[in-house]
C-alpha positions as CSV (number, residue, x, y, z in Angstrom):
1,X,10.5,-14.0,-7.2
2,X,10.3,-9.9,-6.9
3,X,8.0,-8.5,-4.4
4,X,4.5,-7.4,-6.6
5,X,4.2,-3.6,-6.2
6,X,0.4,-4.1,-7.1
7,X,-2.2,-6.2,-8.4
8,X,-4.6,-4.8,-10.0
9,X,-5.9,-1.1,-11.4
10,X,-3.7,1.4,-10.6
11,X,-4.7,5.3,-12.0
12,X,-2.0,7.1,-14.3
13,X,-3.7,10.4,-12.4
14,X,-4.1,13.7,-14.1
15,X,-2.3,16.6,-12.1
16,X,-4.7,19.6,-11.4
17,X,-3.4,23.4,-12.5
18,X,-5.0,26.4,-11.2
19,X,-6.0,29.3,-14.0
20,X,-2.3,30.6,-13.6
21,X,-1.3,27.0,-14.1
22,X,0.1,26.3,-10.9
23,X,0.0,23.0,-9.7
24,X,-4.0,22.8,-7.6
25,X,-3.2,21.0,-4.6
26,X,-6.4,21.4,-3.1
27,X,-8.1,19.8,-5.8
28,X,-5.4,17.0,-6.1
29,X,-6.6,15.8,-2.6
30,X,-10.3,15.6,-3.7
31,X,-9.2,13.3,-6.7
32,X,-6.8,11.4,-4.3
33,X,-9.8,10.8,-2.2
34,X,-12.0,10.1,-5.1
35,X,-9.8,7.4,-6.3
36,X,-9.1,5.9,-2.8
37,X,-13.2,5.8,-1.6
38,X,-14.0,3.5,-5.3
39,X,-10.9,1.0,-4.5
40,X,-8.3,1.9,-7.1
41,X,-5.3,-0.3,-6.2
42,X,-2.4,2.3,-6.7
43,X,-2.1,5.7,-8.1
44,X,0.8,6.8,-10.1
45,X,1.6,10.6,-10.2
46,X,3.9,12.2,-12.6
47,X,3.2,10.2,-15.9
48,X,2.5,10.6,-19.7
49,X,-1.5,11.4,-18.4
50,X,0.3,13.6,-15.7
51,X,2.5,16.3,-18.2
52,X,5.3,15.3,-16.7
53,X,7.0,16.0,-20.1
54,X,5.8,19.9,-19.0
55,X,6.9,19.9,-15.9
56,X,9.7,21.0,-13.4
57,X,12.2,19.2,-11.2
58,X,10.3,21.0,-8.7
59,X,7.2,20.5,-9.5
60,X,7.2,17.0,-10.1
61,X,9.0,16.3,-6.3
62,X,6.9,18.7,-4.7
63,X,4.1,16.8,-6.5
64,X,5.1,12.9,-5.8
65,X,5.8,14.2,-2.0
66,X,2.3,15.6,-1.6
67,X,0.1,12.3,-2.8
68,X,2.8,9.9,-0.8
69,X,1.7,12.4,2.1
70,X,-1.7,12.4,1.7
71,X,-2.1,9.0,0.4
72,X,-0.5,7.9,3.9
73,X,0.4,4.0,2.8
74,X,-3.5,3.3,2.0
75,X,-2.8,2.5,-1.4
76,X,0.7,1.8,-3.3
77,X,2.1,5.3,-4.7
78,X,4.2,5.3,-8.2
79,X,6.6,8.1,-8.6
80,X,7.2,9.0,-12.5
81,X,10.7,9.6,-13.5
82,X,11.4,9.7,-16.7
83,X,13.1,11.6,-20.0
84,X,15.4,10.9,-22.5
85,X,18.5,12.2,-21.2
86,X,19.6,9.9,-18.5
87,X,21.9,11.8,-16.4
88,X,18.4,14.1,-16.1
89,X,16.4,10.8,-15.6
90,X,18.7,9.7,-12.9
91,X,17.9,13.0,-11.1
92,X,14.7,12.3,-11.2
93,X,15.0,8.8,-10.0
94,X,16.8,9.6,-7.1
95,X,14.6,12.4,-6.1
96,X,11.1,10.3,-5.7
97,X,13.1,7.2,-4.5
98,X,13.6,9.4,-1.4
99,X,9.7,10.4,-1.1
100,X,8.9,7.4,0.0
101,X,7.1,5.9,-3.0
102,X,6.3,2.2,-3.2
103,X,7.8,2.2,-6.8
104,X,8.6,4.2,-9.8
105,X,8.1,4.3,-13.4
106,X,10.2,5.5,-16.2
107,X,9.1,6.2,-19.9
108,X,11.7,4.8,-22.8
109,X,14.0,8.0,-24.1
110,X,11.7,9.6,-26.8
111,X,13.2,12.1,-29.7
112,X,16.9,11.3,-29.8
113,X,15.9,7.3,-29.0
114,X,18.4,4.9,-29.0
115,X,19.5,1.6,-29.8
116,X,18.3,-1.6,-28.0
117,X,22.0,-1.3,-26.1
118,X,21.1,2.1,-25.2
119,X,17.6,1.1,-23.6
120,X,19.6,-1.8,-21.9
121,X,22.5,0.8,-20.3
122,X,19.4,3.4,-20.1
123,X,16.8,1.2,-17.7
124,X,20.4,0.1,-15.7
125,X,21.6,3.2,-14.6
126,X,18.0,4.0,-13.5
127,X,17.6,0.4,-11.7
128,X,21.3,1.2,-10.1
129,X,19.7,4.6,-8.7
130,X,16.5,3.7,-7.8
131,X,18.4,1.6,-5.0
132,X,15.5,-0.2,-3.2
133,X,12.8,1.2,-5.0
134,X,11.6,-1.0,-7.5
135,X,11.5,0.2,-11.0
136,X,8.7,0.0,-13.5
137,X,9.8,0.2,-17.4
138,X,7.3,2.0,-19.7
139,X,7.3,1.6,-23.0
140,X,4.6,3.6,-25.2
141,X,6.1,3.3,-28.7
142,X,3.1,5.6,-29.9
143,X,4.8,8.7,-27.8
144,X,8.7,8.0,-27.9
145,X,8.8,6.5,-31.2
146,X,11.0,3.6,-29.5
147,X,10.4,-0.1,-28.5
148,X,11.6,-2.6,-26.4
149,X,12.1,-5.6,-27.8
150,X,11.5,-9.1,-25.8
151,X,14.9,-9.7,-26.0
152,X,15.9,-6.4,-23.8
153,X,13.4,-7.3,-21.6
154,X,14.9,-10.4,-21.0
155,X,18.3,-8.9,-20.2
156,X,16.6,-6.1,-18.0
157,X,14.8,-8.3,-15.8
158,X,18.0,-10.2,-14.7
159,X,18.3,-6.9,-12.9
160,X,17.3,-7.3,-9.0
161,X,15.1,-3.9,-9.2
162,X,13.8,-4.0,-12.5
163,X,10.4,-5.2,-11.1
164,X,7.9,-4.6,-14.0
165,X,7.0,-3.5,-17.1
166,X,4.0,-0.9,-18.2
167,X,3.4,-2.4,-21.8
168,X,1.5,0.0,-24.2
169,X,3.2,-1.7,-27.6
170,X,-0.5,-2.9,-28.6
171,X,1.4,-5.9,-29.7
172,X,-0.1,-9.0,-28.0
173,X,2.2,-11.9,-29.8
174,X,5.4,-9.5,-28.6
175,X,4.2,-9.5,-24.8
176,X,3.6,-13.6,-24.8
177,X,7.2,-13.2,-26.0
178,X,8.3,-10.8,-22.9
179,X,6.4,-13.1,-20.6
180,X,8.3,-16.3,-22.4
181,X,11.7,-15.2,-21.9
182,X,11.3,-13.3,-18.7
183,X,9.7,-16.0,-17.0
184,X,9.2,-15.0,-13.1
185,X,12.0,-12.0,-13.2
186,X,9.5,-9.2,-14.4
187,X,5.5,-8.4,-14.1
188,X,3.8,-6.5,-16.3
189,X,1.0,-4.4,-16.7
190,X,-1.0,-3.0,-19.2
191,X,-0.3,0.0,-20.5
192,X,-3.6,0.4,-22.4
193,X,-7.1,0.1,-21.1
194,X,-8.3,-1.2,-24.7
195,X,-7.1,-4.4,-24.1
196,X,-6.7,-4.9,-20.1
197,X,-8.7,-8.4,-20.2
198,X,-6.4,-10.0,-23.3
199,X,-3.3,-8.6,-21.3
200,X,-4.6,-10.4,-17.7
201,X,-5.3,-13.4,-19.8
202,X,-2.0,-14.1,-20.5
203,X,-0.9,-13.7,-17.5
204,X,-0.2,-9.7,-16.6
205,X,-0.8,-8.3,-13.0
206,X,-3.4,-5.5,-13.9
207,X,-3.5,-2.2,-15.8
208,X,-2.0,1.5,-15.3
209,X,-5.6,3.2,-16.2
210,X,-6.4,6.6,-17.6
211,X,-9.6,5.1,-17.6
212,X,-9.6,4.7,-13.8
213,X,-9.4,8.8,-13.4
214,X,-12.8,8.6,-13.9
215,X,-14.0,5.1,-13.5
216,X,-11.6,3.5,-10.7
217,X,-14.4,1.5,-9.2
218,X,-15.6,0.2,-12.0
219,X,-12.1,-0.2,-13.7
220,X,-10.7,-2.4,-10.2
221,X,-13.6,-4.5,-10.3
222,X,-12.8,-5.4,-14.1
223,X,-9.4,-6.8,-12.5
224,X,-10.8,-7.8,-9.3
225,X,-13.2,-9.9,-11.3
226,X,-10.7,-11.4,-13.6
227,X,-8.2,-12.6,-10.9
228,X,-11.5,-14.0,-9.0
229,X,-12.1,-16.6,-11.6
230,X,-15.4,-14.3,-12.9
231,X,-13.8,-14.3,-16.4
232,X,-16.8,-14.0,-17.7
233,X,-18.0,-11.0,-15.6
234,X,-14.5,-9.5,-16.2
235,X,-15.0,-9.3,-19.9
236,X,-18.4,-7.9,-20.4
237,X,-17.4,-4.7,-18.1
238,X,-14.4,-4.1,-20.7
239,X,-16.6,-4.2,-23.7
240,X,-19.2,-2.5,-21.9
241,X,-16.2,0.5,-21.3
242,X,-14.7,0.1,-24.8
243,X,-16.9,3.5,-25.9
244,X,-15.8,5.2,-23.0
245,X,-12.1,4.3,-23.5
246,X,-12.0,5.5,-27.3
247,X,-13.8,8.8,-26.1
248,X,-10.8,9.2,-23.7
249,X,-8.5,8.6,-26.6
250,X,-10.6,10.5,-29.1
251,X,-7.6,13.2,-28.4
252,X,-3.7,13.4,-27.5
253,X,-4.5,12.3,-23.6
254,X,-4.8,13.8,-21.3
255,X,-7.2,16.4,-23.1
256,X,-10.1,14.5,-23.0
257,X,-9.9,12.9,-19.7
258,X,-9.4,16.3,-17.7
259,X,-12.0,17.6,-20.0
260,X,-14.2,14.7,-18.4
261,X,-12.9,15.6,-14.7
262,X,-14.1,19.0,-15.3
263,X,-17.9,18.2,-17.2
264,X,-17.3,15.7,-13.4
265,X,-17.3,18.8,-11.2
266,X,-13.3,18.6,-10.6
267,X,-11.7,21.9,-11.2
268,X,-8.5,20.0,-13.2
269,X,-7.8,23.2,-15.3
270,X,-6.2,23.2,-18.7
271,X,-3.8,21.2,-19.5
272,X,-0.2,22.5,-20.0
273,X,0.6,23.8,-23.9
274,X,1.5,22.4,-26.2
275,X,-1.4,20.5,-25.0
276,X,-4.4,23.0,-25.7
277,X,-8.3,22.7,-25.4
278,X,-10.6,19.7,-26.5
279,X,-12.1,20.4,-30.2
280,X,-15.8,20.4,-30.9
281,X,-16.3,17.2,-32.3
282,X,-14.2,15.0,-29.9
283,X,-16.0,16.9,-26.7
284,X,-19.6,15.9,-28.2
285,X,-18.5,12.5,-28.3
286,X,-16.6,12.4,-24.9
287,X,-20.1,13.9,-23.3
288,X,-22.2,11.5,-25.4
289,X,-20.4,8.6,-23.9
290,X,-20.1,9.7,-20.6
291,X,-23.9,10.5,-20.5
292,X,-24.3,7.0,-22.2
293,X,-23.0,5.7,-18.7
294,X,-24.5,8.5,-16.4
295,X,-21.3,10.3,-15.4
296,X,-22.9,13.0,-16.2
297,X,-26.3,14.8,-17.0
């Protein structure tokens, strides 16, 4: 069986830009800290809900090299590396492997997609660079317009570093079918905080939260419940959060959930265009909710 990266709710963390949009550093700490003093069980920089899509080669290294830095082995650290050309991607892949990071995650090619073959060859050549790191596959059919079937998963996780999969299909019966065929070889996670407590049911390690950027206490201790036997307990906090969650989704994320960092105090900035400001209507229902659960006045 693979070594488990992590168990539990790990935060798909925003990055912070200054007014120039520069990458904030100063405020990234305070969120690292945030995240680590309310028990979130890994933090993964450089995702969808951290524009990498907008970002350098730079930036995204200097980026992954800071939070491994800072995070100092506390907590598991996810590097994301991840496009849809794959001599690019491999790049990428090579670059956080030799951070330091406890694992990294890589998005299915979006816009030119592929065939299942191609995601097969694709997720390979990433696994092959990776070289000890273990590899997380991410597929978000919603963004890429691409899905892995059950059936690639299968042949993926024969792989010895393709360790897990970030599932955001929002196709239950599918998963079962992943878990069915992949038996031991792969983990996965959620890739949706809608539906964190049907995924753990059937038998998924935990969920990659955008949710947790702003609740990772209360997001771990849905998990940590679950995996305690407090089923139970473990359900009513994700129907107590399902309001919350559609706020955070009531836009293209990450807009609403740096627009809740900042109404939080955190100096997030903008996010990076084509990504622009949160409208009207969606921020009056982002602040209803939050005040609904006092993260705010």
């Amino acid at each position: 069986m693979k070594k488990l990266i992590f168990k539990g709710a790990g935060v798909a963390i925003v990055t912070p830009f200054k007014p120039d949009g520069s990458i904030n550093f100063d405020v990234f700490s305070k969120l690292i800290e945030f995240q680590i003093a309310n028990e979130t069980d890994a933090i993964i920089v450089c995702g969808t809900t951290g524009e990498s899509a907008t970002m350098t080669n730079d930036e995204q290294a200097r980026c992954i090299e800071f939070v491994v830095k800072k995070v100092n082995g506390r907590v598991p650290v996810i590097g994301g590396a991840g496009t849809n050309n794959t001599a690019h991607a491999l790049e990428l892949v090579k670059t956080a492997a030799g951070l330091g990071v406890n694992g990294i995650l890589s998005v299915t090619p979006y816009y030119n997609k592929t065939t299942q073959e191609g995601l097969y060859r694709h997720f390979t050549a990433i696994a092959d660079a990776a070289g000890d790191v273990p590899v997380i596959v991410y597929n978000v059919p919603a963004r890429t317009g691409l899905n892995i079937m059950p059936e690639t998963y299968a042949r993926l996780a024969k792989h010895p570093n393709i360790n897990s999969i970030k599932e955001a299909n929002g196709n239950l019966p599918a998963t079962i079918k992943t878990l069915d065929l992949c038996g031991d070889e792969v983990y996965i996670y959620s890739g949706e905080d809608t539906v964190i407590i049907p995924m753990l049911s059937i038998g998924c390690m935990g969920v990659i939260s955008v949710l947790s950027n702003i609740c990772p206490k209360e997001t771990h201790d849905m998990c940590s419940l679950w995996f305690a036997g407090k089923v139970e307990e473990s359900a009513k906090l994700q129907i107590k959060y399902s309001d919350l969650v559609a706020a955070l989704f009531c836009e293209v994320s990450p807009i609403p959930v740096k627009t809740a960092l900042k109404l939080m105090g955190y100096e997030v900035g903008d996010c990076r265009l084509p990504l622009c400001e949160i409208g009207e209507s969606a921020k009056k229902q982002l602040v209803a909710s939050m005040q609904k659960f006092g993260l705010i006045g």
